[in-house]
C-alpha positions in Angstrom: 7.7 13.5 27.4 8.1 16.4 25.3 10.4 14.7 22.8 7.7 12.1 22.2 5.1 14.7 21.0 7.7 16.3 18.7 8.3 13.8 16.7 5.1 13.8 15.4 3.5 17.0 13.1 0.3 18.4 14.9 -0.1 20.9 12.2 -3.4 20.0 11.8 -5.1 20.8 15.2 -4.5 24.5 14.2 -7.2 23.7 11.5 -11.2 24.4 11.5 -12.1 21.2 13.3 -15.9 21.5 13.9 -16.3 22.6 10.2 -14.5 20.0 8.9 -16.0 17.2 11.1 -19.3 18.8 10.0 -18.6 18.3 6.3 -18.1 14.8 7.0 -21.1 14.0 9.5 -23.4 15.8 6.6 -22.1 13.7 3.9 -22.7 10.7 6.3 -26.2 10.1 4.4 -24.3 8.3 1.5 -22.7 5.4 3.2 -26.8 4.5 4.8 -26.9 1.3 2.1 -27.6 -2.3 3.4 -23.8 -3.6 3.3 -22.5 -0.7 5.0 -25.2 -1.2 7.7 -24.4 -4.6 8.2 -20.7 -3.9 8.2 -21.4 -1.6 10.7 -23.1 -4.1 12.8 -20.2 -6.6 12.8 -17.9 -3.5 14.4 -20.2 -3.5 17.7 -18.9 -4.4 20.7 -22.0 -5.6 22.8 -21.7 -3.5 25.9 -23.5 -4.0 29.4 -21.7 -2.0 32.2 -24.4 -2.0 34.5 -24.7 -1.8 38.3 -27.3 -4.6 38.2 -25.6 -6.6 35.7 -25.9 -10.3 37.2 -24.8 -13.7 35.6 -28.1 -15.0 34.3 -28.2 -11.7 32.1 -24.8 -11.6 30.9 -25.7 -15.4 30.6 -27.9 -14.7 28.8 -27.1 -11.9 26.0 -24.1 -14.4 25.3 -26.8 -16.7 24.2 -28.2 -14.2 22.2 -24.9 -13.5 20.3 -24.4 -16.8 20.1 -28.0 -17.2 18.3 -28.1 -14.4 16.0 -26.7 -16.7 12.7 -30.1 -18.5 13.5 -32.0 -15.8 14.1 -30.7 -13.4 11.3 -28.2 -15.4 8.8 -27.7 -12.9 6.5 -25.9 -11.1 9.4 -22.6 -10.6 10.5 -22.1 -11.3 14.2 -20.9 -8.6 16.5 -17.5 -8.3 17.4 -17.6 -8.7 21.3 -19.1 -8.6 24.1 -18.0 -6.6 26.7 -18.7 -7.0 30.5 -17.5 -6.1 34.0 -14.3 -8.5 34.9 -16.4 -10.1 36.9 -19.3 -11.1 34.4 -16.3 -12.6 32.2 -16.5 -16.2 33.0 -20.4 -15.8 32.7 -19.5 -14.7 28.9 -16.9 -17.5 28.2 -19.1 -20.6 29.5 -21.8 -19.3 27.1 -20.7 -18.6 24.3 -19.8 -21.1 21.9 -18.4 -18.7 18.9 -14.9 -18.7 19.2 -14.8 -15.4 16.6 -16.6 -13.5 19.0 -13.3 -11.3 21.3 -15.1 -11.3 25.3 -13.9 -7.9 26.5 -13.6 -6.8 29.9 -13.2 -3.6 31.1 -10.3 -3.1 33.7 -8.1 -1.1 35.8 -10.0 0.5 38.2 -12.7 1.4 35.5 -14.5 3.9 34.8 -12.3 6.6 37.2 -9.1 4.4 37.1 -8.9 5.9 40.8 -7.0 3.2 41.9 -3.3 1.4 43.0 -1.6 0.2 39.7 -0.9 -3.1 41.0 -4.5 -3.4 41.7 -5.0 -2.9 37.8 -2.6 -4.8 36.9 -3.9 -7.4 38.9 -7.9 -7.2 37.7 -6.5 -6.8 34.1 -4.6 -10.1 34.5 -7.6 -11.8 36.7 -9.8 -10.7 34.0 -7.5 -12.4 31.3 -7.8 -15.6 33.3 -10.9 -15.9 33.6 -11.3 -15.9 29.8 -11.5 -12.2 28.5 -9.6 -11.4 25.4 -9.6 -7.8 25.4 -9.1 -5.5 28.2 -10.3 -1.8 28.3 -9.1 0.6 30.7 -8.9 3.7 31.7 -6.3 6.6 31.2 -5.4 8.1 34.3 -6.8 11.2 33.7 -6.0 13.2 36.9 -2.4 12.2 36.7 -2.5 13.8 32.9 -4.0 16.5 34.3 -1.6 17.1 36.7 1.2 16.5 33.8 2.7 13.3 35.3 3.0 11.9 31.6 5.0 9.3 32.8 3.0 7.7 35.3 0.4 7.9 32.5 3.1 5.7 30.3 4.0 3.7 32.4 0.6 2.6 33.9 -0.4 1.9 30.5 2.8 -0.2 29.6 2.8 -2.4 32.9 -1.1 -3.1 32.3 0.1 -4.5 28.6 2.6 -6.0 29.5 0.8 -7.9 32.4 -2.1 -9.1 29.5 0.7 -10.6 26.9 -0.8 -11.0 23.1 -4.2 -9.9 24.4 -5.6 -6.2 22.5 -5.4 -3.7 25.0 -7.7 -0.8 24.8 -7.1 2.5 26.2 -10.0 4.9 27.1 -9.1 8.7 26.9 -12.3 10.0 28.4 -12.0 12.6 25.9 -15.3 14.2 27.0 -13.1 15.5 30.2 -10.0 16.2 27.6 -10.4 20.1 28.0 -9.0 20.5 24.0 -8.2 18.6 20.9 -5.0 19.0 22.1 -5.4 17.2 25.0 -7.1 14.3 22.8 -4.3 14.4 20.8 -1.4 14.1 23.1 -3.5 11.6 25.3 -3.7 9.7 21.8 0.1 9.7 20.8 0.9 8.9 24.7 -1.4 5.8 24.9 -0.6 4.5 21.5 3.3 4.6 21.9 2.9 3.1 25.7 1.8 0.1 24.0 -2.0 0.6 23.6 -3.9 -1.6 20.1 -6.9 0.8 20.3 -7.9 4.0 21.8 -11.2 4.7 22.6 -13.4 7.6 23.3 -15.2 7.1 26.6 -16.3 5.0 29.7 -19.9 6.3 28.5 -20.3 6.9 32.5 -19.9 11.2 31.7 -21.1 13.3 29.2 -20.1 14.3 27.1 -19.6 10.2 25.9 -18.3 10.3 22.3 -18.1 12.7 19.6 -17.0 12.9 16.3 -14.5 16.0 17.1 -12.5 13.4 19.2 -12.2 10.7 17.0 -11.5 12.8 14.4 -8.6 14.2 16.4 -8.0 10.5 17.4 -7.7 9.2 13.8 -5.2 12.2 12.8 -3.3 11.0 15.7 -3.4 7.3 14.5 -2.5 8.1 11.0 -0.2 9.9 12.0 1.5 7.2 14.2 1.0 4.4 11.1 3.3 6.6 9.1 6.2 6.9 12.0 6.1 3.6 13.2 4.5 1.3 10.6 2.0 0.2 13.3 -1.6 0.0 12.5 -3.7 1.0 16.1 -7.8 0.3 16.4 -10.3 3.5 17.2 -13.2 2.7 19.5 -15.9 5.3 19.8 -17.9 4.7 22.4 -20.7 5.6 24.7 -24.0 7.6 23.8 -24.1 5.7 20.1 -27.6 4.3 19.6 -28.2 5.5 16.1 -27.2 4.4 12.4 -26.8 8.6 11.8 -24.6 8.1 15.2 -22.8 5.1 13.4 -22.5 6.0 9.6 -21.5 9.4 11.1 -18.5 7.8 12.7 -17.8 5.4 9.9 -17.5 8.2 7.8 -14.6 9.9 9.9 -12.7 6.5 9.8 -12.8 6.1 6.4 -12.1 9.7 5.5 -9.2 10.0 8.0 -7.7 6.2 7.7 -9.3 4.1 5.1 -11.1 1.0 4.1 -8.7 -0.7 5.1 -9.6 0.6 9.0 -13.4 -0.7 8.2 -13.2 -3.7 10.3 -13.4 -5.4 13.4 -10.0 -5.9 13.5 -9.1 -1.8 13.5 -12.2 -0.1 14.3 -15.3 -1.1 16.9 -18.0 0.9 18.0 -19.1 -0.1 21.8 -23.0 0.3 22.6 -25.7 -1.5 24.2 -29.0 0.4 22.3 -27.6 0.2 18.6 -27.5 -3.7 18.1 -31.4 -3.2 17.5 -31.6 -0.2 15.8 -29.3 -1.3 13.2 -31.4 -4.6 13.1 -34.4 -2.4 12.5 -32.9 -0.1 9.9 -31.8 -3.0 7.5 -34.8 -5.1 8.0 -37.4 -2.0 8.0 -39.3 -3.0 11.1 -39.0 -2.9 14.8 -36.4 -5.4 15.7 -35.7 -6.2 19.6 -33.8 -9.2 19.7 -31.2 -7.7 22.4 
């Protein structure tokens, strides 16, 4: 796995990180303007991973979803909602929108402690039952033990098992013990097959943080310009605030582009921020979710 680091240039984890990521949070402030707040709504993917999650409440925020453009029609829909494989079919016989991706999270999440064929099987069971997107886990004590390939390969049998469906792949980079790490967990999940890499199960702290997904988006660009291939970022887990969002937004548009600042390249998964963000552009306390 050596070769597959060295072909791209890491020059820049030798670099300040903190102080440049602090530059960036700082300057956040700028982007706080109605559009971008709405823009940054339509990146969400609804999240509930919860123990009590049941199928009249995933039920039920479908409904939701599928109500804001009555509700708020100025608006722009979230991106997905994302649920336990087995909340999926609750999600698809609920939700009318057919823009709306139903993401499931997979693979033995959140500790991916698991046998591969038993991912690979939930992933695919998850698929048939009508989720869109998958989510899984890194295995992060194999990394840890520096079995890259099983990492690789784990990663490539799960894609391969979900066809044309967006596959995304959770570093856990709050357990990543460097930016390093984040970055070689990066390059590895991206060229195993992965169409975003994501931050966090949100199930350990640290969740997200803007030092990984800046590290994340080097990696990314980094990989456009070798391969051509253009791979989504998903911070997730902990983000409940615009200042949270905007501060995120800001790294992705510094580091990759407007042309990353969409649903298609860039999501931001959280359960608390739908209503803040609904709050902040309306200017009053908003709980709809």
């Amino acid at each position: 796995m050596k070769e597959l680091f060295e072909k791209y240039n890491a020059d820049f984890l030798k670099e300040d990180i903190e102080q440049k990521v602090a530059i960036i949070a700082n300057n956040s402030h700028q982007y706080a303007n109605t559009e971008n707040l709405k823009k940054t709504f339509s990146l969400i993917d609804l999240t509930s991973l919860n123990t009590e999650d049941n199928a009249e409440k995933v039920a039920g925020m479908a409904i939701q979803v599928d109500s804001l453009k009555q509700n708020f029609p100025d608006i722009p829909n979230v991106a997905a909602i994302c649920v336990y494989p087995s909340m999926v079919e609750y999600v698809r016989d609920n939700l009318r929108s057919n823009t709306i991706e139903i993401a499931s999270v997979g693979g033995g999440f959140p500790s991916s402690q698991t046998f591969l064929n038993i991912k690979v099987e939930e992933c695919k069971q998850a698929i048939k039952a009508g989720a869109t997107e998958i989510d899984i886990v890194l295995s992060v004590g194999k990394f840890f033990e520096g079995d890259l390939e099983y990492c690789f390969k784990e990663i490539k049998d799960i894609k391969s098992a979900i066809d044309d469906n967006h596959l995304k792949v959770i570093l856990e980079s709050g357990a990543l013990k460097s930016h390093q790490q984040i970055w070689e967990a990066s390059i590895l999940a991206m060229e195993a097959g992965a169409d975003f890499i994501k931050t966090s199960t949100g199930k350990q702290d640290p969740a997200a943080t803007t030092d990984a997904v800046y590290v994340m988006t080097k990696a990314i660009k980094m990989f456009h310009e070798k391969t051509g291939k253009k791979i989504g970022i998903k911070p997730a887990g902990g983000i409940a605030t615009k200042e949270d969002a905007l501060a995120y937004f800001a790294i992705v548009k510094e580091n990759l582009g407007d042309e990353w600042l969409n649903p298609e390249l860039f999501r931001i998964g959280a359960s608390r921020l739908a209503n803040n963000l609904l709050s902040d552009i309306y200017q009053k306390e908003i709980k709809y979710f």
